[in-house]
MARVEXNU-765651 format. One record per residue: x, y, z of N, C-alpha, C, O, CB in turn. Coordinates in steps of 0.02 Angstrom, whole numbers, plus 50000, padded with zeros to 5 digits. Last residue first. Glycine has a CB too. Layout:
XYZXYZXYZXYZXYZ
...
***
This chain:
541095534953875541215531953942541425535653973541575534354031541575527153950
540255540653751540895541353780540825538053849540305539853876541125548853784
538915538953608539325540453703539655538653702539715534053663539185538653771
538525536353500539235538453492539375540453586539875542953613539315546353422
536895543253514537475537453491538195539653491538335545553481537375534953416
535795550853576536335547353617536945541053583537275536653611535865543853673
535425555753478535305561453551535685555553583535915557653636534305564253592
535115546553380535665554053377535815554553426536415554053436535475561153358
533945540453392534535536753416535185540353418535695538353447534625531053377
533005550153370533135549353461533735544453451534085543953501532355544953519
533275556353223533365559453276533675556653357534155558353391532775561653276
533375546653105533145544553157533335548753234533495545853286533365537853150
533705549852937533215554252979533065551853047532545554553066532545554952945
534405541852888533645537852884533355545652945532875545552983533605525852932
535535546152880535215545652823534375544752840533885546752808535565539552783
535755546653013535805553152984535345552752914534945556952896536635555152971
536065532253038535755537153067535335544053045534755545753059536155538553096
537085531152929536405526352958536015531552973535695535052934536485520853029
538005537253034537955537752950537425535852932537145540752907538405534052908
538145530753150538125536653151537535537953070536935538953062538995539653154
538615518753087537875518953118537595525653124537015527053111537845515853191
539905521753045539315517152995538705519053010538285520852969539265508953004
540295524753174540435531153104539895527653066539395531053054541375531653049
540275510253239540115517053271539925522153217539335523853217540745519753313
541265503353144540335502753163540235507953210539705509753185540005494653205
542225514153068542165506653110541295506953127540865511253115542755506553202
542595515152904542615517752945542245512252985542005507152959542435523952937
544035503252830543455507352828542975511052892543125507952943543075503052794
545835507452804545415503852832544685506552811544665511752778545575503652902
547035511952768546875506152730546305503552765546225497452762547435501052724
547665523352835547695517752862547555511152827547815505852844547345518452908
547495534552748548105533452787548275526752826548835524952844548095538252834
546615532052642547225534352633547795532552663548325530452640547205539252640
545565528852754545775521852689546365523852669546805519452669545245520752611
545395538152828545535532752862545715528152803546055523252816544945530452910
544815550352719545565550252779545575541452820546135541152844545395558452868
543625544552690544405545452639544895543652676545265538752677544665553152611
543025545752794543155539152767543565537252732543855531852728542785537152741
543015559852826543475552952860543335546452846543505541852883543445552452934
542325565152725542855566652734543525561752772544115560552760542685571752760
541065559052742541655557552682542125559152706542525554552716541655560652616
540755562552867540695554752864541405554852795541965552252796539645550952836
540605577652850541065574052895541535567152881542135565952880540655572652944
539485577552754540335579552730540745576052777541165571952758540595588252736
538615573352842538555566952779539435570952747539875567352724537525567952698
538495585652905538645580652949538805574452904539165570252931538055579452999
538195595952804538785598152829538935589952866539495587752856538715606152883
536945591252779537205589952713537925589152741538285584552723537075595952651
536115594552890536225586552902536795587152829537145582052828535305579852894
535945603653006536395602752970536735596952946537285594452960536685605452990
535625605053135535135608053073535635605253005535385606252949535035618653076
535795599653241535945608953239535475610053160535115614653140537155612153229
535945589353211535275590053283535425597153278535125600753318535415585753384
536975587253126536455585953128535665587253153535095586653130536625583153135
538135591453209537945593753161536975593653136536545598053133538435590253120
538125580553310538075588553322537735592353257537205595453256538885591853336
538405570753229537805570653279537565580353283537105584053267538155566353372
539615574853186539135573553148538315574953186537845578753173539295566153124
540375573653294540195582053264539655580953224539215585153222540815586353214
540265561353338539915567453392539845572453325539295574553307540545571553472
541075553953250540355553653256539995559953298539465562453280540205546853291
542285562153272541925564853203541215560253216540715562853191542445562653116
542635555053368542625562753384542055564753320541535568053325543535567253377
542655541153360542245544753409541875551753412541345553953434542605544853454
543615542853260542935541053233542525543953300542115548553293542825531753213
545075549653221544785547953278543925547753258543655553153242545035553453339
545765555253129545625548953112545375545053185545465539153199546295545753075
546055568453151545795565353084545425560353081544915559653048546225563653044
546415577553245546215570553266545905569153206545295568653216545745569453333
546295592153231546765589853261546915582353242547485580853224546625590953324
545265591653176545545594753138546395592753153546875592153115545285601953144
544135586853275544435582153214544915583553163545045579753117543965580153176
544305600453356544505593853394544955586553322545495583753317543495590453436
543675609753308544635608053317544855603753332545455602053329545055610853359
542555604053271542775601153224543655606553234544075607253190542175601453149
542115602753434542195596953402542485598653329542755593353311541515593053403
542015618653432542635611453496542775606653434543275606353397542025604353588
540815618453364541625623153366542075619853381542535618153344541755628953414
539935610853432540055610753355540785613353329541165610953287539505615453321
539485616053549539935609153542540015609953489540635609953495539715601953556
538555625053543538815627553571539415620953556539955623853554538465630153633
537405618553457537865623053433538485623153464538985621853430537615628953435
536995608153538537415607353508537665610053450537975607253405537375603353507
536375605653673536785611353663537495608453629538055607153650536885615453736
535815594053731535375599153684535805605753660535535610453629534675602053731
536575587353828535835592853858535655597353820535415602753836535915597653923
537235577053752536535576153791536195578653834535745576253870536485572353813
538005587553711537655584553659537105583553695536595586853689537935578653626
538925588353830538555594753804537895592753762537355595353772539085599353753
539315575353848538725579053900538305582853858537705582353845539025584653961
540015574253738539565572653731538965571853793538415569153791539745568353701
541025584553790540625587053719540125581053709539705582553666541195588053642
541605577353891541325584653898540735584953856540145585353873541845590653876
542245567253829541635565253888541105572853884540495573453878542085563953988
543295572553737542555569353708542075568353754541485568353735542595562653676
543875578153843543655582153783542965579153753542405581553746544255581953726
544575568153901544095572153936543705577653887543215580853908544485575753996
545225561853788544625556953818544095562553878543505561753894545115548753872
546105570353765545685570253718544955565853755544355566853746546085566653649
546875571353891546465578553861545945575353818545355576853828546975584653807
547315559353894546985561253921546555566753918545975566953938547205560853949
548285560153751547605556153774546965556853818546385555953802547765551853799
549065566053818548835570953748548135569053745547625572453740549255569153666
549515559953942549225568153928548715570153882548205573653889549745572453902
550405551653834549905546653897549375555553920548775555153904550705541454004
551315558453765550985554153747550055550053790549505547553775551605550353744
552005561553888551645567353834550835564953778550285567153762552405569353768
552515552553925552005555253964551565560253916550975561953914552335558754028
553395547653833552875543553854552245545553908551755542353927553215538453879
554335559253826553735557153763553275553653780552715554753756553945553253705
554845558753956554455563953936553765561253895553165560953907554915568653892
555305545453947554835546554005554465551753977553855551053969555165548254076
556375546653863556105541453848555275543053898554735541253874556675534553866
557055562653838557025557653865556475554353848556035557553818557095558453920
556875581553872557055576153834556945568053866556725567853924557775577753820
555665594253846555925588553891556195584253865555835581353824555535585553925
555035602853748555665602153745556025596853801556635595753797555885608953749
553525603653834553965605953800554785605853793555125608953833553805610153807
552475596853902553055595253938553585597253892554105593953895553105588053960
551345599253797551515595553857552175595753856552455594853802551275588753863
551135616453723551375609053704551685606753794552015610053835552195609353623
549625624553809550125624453781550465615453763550195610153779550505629253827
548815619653927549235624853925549585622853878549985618553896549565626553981
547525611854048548135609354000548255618753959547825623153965547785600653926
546465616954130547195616854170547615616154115548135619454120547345610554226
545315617354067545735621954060546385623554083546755628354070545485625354070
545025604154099545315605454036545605611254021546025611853977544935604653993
544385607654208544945603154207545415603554145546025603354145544675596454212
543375614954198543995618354238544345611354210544735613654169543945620454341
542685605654115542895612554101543355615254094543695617454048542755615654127
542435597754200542655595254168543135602254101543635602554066542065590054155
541275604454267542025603454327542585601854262543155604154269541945594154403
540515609754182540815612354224541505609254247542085611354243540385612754268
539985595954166540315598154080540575605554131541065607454099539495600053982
539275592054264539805590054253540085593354213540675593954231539815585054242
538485600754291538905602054336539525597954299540115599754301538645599854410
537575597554196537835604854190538225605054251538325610954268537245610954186
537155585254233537595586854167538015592754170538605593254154537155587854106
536705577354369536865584554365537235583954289537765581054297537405587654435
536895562354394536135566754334536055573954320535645576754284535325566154367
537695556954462537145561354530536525562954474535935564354487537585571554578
538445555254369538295550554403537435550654454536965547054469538965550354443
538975568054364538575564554308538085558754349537475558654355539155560654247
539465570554482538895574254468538535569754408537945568354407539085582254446
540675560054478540175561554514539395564054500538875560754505540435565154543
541395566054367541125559154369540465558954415539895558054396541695554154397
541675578854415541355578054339540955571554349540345571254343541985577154269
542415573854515541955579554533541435577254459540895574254463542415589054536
543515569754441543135563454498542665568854504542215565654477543575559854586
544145577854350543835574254350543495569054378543225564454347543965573854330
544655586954477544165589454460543595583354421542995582754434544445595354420
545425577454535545165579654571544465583154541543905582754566545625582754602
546505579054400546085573854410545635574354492545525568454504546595567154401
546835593054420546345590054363546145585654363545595585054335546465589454312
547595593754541546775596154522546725595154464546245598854453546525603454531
548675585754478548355583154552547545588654547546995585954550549075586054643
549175594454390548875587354380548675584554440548425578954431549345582554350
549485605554452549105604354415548815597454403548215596054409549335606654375
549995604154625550325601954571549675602554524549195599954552550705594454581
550665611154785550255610854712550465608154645550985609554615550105617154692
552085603054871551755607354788551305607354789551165601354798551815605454717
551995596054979552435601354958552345605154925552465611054938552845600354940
551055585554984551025591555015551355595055005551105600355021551025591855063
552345573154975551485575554976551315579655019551365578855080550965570354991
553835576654915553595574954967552775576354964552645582154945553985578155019
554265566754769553975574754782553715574054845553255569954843553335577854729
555695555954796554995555154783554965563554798555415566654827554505548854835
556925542954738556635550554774555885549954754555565546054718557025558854736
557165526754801557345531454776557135537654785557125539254844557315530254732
557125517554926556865515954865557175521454804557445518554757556045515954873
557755523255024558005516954998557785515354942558125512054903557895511955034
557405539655012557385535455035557545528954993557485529154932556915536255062
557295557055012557785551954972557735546155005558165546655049558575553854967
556135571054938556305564255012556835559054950556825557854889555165557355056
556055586954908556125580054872556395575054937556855576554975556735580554798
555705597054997555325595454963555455588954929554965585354919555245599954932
556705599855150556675599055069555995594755043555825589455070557405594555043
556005610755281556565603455267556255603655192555735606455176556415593855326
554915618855326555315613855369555525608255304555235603055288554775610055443
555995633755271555355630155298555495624155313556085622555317554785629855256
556835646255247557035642155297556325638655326556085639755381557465646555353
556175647255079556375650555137556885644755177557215640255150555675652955181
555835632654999555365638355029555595640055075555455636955126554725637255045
556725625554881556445624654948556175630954954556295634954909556935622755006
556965623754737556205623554774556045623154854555525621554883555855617154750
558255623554745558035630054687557325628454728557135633554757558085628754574
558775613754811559015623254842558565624454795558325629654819559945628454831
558115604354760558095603054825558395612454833558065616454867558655594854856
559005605054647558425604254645557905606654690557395609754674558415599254640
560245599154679559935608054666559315610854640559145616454620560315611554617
560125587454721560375591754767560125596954737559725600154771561085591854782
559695582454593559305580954656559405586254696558935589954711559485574654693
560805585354535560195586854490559775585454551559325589754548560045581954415
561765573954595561675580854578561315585254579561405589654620561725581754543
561145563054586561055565754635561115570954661560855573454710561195563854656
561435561754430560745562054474560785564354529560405569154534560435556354489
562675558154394562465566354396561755570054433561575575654452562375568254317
563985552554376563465550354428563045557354444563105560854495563855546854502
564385553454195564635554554286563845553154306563335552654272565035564954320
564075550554079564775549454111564655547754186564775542854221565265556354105
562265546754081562775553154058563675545754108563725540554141562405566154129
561735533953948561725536354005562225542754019562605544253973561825530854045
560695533553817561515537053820561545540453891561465546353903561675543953753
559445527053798560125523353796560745527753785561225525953751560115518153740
558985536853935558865532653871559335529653842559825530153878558615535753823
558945548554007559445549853959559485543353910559845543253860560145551453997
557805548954081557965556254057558545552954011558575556453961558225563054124
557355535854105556885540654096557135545554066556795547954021556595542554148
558545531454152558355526854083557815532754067557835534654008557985517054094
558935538454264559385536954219559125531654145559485529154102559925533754265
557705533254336557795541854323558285541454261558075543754208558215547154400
557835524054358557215522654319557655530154301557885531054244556265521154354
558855523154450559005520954376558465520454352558455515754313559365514854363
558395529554568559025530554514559185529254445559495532254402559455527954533
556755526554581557305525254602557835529854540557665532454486557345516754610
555385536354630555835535954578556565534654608556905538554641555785542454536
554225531054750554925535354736555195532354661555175526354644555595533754806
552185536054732553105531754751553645534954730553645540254699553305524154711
551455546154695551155540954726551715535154748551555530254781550595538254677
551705553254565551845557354631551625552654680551545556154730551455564654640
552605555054449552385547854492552495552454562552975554254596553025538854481
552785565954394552315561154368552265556954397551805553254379552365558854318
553505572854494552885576654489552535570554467552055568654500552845583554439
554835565354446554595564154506553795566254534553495563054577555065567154543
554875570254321554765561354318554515560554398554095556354415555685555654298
555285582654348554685578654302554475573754322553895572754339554805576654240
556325582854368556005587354396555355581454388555105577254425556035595454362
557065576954268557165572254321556575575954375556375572454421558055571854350
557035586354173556625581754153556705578154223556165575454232556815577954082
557665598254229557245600654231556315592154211555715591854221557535607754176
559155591954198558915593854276557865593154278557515589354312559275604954293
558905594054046559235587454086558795586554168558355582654187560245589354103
558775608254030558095604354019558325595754048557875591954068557825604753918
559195617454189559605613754104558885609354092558515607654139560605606254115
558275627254309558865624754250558825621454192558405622754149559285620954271
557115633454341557265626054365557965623454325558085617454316556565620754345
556765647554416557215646854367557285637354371557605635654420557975652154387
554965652354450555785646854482555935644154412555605640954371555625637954556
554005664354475554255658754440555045657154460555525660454479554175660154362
553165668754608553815671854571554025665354538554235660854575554465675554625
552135665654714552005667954654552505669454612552265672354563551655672454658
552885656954789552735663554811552595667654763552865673254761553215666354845
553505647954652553485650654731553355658154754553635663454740554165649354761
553155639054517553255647354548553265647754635552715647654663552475652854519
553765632354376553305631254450553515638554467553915642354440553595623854520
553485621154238553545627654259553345626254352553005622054381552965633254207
553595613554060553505612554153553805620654157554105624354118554165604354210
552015617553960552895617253976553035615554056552635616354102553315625953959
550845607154019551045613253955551645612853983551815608554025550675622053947
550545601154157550145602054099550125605054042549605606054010549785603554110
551485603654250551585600254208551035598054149551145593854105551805596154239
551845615754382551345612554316551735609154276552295611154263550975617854267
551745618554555552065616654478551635612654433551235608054443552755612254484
552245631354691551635627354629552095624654564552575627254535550935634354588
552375630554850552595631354802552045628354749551595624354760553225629054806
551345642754964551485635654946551865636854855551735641354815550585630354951
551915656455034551505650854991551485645854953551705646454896551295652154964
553145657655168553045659055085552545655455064552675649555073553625657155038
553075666355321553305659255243552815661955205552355666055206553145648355252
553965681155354553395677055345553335672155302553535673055245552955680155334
555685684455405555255685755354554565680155366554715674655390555705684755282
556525680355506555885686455521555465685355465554855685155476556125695355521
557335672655429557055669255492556535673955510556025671255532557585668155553
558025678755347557565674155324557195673655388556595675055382557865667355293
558855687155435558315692655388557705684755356557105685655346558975698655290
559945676255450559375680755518558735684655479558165684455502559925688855570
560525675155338560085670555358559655671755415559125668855427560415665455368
561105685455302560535685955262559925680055298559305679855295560805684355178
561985686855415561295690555403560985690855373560495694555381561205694355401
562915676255365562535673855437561705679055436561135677055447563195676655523
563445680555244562775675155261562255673855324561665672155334563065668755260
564215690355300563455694355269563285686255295563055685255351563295697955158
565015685655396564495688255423563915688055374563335686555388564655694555447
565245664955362565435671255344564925675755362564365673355357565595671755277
565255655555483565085657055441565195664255404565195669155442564645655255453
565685640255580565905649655563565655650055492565795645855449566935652555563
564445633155672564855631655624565015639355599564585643755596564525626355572
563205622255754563505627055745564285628355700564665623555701563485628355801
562245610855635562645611455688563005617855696563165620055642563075606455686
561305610555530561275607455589561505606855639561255603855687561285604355586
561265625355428561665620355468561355614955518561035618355557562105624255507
559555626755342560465627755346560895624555391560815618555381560675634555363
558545625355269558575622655344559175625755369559185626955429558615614455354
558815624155121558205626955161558075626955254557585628455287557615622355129
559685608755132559335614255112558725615455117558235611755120559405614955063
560855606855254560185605155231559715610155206559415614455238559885602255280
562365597055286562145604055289561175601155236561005596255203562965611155234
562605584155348563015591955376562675599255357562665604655387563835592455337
561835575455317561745579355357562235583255379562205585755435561525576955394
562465567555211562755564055256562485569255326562755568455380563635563055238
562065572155098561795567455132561745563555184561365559155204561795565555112
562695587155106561885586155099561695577055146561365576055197561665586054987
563835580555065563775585655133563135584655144562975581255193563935594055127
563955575054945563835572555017563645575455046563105573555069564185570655053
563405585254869563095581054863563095575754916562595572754936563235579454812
564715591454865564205595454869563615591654912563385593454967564015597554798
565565580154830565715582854901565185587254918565075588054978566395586554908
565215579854689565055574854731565275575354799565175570254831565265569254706
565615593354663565185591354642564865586254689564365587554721565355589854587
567045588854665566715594054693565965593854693565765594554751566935599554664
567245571754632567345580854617567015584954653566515582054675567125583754551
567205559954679567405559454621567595566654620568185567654605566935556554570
567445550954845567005555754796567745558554752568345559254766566445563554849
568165545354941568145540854892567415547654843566955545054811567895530554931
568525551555057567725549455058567635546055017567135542455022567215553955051
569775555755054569645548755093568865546055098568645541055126569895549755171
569915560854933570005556854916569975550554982570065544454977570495558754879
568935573054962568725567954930569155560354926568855554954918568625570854871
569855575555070569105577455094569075570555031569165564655046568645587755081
571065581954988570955573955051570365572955066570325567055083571295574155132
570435591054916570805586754902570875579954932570785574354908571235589254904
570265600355018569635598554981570055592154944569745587054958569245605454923
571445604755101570885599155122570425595555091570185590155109570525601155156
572055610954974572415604255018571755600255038571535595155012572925606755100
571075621354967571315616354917571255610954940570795606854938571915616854895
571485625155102570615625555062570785618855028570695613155049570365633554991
572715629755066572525625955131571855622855096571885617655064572385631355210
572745642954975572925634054980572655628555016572415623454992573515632855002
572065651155063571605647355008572075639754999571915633855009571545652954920
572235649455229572625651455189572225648755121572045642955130573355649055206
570985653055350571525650755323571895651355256571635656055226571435646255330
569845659255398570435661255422571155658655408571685660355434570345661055477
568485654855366568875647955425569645652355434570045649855473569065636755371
568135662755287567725661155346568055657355390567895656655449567125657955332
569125664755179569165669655221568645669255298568685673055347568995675455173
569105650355128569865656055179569585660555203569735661455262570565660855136
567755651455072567915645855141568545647555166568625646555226567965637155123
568055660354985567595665955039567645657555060567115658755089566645672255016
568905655654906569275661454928568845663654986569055667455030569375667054871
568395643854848568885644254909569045649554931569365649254983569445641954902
566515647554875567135647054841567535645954875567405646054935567335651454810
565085638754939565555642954955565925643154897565745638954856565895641355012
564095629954953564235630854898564675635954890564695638354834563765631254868
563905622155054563495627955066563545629454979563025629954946563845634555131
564845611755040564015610055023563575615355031562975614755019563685604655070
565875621055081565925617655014565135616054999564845618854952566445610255016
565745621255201565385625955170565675625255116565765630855092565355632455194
565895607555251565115609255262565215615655226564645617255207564775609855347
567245603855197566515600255175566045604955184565745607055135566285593655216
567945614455300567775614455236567385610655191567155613655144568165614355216
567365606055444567295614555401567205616055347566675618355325567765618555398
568115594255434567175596755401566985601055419566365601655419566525593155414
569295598255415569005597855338568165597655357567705599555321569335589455288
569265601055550569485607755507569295604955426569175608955382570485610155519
569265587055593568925596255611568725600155562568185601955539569435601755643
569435577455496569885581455555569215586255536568855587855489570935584755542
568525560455437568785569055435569185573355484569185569755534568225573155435
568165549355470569085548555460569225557455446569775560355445569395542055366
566705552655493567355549355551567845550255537568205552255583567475542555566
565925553155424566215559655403566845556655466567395559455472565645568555414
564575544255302565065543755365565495549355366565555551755309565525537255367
563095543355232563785541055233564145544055315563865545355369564195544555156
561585534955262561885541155264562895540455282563195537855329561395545455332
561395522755166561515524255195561845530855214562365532355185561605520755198
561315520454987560585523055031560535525855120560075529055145560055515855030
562575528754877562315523154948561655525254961561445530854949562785523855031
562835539054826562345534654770562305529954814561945525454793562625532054688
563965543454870563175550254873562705545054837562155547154819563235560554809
565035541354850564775535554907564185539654902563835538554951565185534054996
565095537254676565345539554717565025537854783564695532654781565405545354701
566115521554611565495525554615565525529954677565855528154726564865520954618
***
C-alpha cells in the first residue's frame, strides 16, 4: 500500500537534494521536460530520480508521489511551497500576480440538485462523477471525517477500484477548491479520515436546515405566515434530480434520505397554508405533490381537505377513490385511518374537524 494511506506525515530523509526537487515539482504537477528545464538537468535525469524517489518511498506511480508531496508538506495547495525552492519564471509570476490579487468569495456548493459549486461566482469544473461522489460524501457529513474506507464502500460498493485512488481524488480536489493563495485547503486529513473544513463553503444544505429551525420557531412563536415563508426559502433551495448521476451506495442513500426531506417539508408548509385558510393557493402544490406520491395518504388527505374548504367537495370524494384504488393495486392494502377519517369527514359535512385533520408534525 502506498505510504499516502498512513495517518502519519511520511518521511523524505533517505531523499538526496536534488530528488526533493524533483518530488516537490512533481507534486506541483510539473512535466519532466519543464522539472529539466527548472532544476537545469538533463530530462533523463528527471526520470532516473522519479524512479528512485518512488521506489525508496515504496509509492506505486506518479500519482502516488503527487499525493505524497502534499502529505508529507513539501508542497500545499493553494499555499504553494513551504520552503524556498527553483521554480520555473512564468510560475514564479503567475504566483506574484496571485498574491496582489484580492480574495476571492467564499466558495459555494450545492448538493440539493446536481452537485455543483462555484468560486468567486465562476462554476468549478469538479471532474469524473467517481472524484465528484467522494466530493459528496464529505459535504453530507459535514459534522465528522469520512474515513477511507467508508469513502471506498460509499462511492464504489462492492467493486472497490484497483489502485489506492482516494487520496488521489482528495489531492485534486483540494487544487480544484482552493481559493487563490488563501489560508490552506479546504478538505482537513486527520487520523480519523477527511472532513469539509467548517467554514470553507457555503453549503445549501447547511441553509436549508437553518431555514427549517427559523420555520419551526415562528410556528412555535404562532407566526404561520412566517413560517410557510422561511419554509419556502427552504424548499426553494432543492433544484432539479438530487445528486444527479452520482454513483455509489452513499449517493442513492442520500438521494433517498433528500427526496424525503423535501417531501416532509412540503407537507409541513401546505398544512400551515391549510391552517391560515389559504386553500386555493395549496390545492396546485398539493395535487403535484400526489401526482408525484400516489400512495402517500398524508398528502392526498391535505388535498382533499383543501379541496373541500375551497368548495369542492365531489373533486375531494375523487381524491379518496382515486387512492384507494392506487393503494389496493399496488400494495394490497386499504386506505389507513387518517384517509378513512378524512373521508368521514367530508361526507358528514364536518368543516371544524377539516381545518385541522391530517396535521403534519
Amino acid at each position: 500500500m502506498p505510504t499516502t494511506a498512513t495517518i502519519s506525515q511520511p518521511a523524505l530523509a533517505p531523499l538526496t537534494h536534488q530528488e526533493r526537487e524533483v518530488l516537490y515539482a512533481v507534486g506541483c504537477g510539473m512535466r519532466d521536460a519543464e522539472i529539466a528545464t527548472a532544476l537545469s538537468i538533463p530530462q533523463d535525469a528527471v526520470a532516473g530520480h522519479l524512479t528512485r524517489i518512488l521506489a525508496v518511498l515504496g509509492l506505486r506511480d506518479r500519482a502516488a508521489a503527487i499525493v505524497h508531496a502534499f502529505d508529507c508538506g513539501l508542497v500545499t495547495p493553494g499555499r504553494g511551497p513551504r520552503r524556498q525552492t527553483k521554480v520555473p519564471a512564468p510560475r514564479a509570476a503567475v504566483h506574484r500576480a496571485t498574491e496582489r490579487r484580492a480574495p476571492e468569495p467564499p466558495l459555494r456548493i450545492s448538493v440539493l440538485g446536481p452537485l455543483q459549486a462555484w468560486r468567486g461566482g465562476q462554476p468549478v469544473d469538479l471532474g469524473h462523477l467517481r472524484q465528484q461522489a467522494v466530493l459528496a460524501a464529505l459535504v453530507l457529513c459535514p459534522d465528522r471525517a469520512v474515513s477511507q474506507q467508508e469513502l471506498l464502500d460509499g462511492v464504489w460498493g462492492m467493486e472497490p477500484p484497483l489502485t489506492n485512488v482516494v487520496p488521489v481524488y482528495i489531492y485534486r480536489l483540494r487544487k480544484i477548491l482552493r481559493s487563490g493563495d488563501g489560508p490552506g485547503s479546504v478538505i482537513e486529513h486527520s487520523r480519523c479520515g477527511y472532513r469539509l473544513l467548517p467554514g470553507a463553503a457555503k453549503v445549501d444544505m447547511a441553509r436549508m436546515e437553518e431555514l427549517v429551525t427559523a420555520a419551526g420557531t415562528a410556528e412555535r412563536a404562532g407566526e404561520l405566515t412566517e413560517a410557510v415563508r422561511f419554509c419556502s426559502q427552504a424548499l426553494g433551495l432543492f433544484r432539479g434530480e438530487l445528486l444527479a448521476g452520482l454513483p455509489g451506495p452513499l449517493a442513492e442513500l442520500e438521494r433517498l434520505r433528500l427526496t424525503e426531506r423535501r417531501t416532509a417539508l412540503a407537507q409541513r408548509k401546505l398544512n400551515w397554508q391549510l391552517r391560515l385558510g389559504r386553500h386555493t393557493e395549496a390545492i396546485e402544490e398539493l395535487w403535484a405533490l400526489t401526482v408525484a406520491q400516489p400512495l402517500n395518504e398524508p398528502v392526498a388527505a391535505m388535498l382533499m381537505r383543501a379541496l373541500y374548504l375551497g368548495g369542492r367537495q365531489a373533486d375531494a370524494l375523487t381524491v379518496f377513490e382515486r387512492t384507494r384504488r392506487r393503494l389496493a393495486d399496488d400494495l394490497g392494502v386499504s386506505p389507513g385511518q387518517l384517509l378513512r377519517r378524512t373521508h368521514q369527514m367530508i361526507l358528514r359535512g364536518y368543516d371544524a374537524g377539516l381545518g385541522l385533520a391530517g396535521a403534519t408534525p
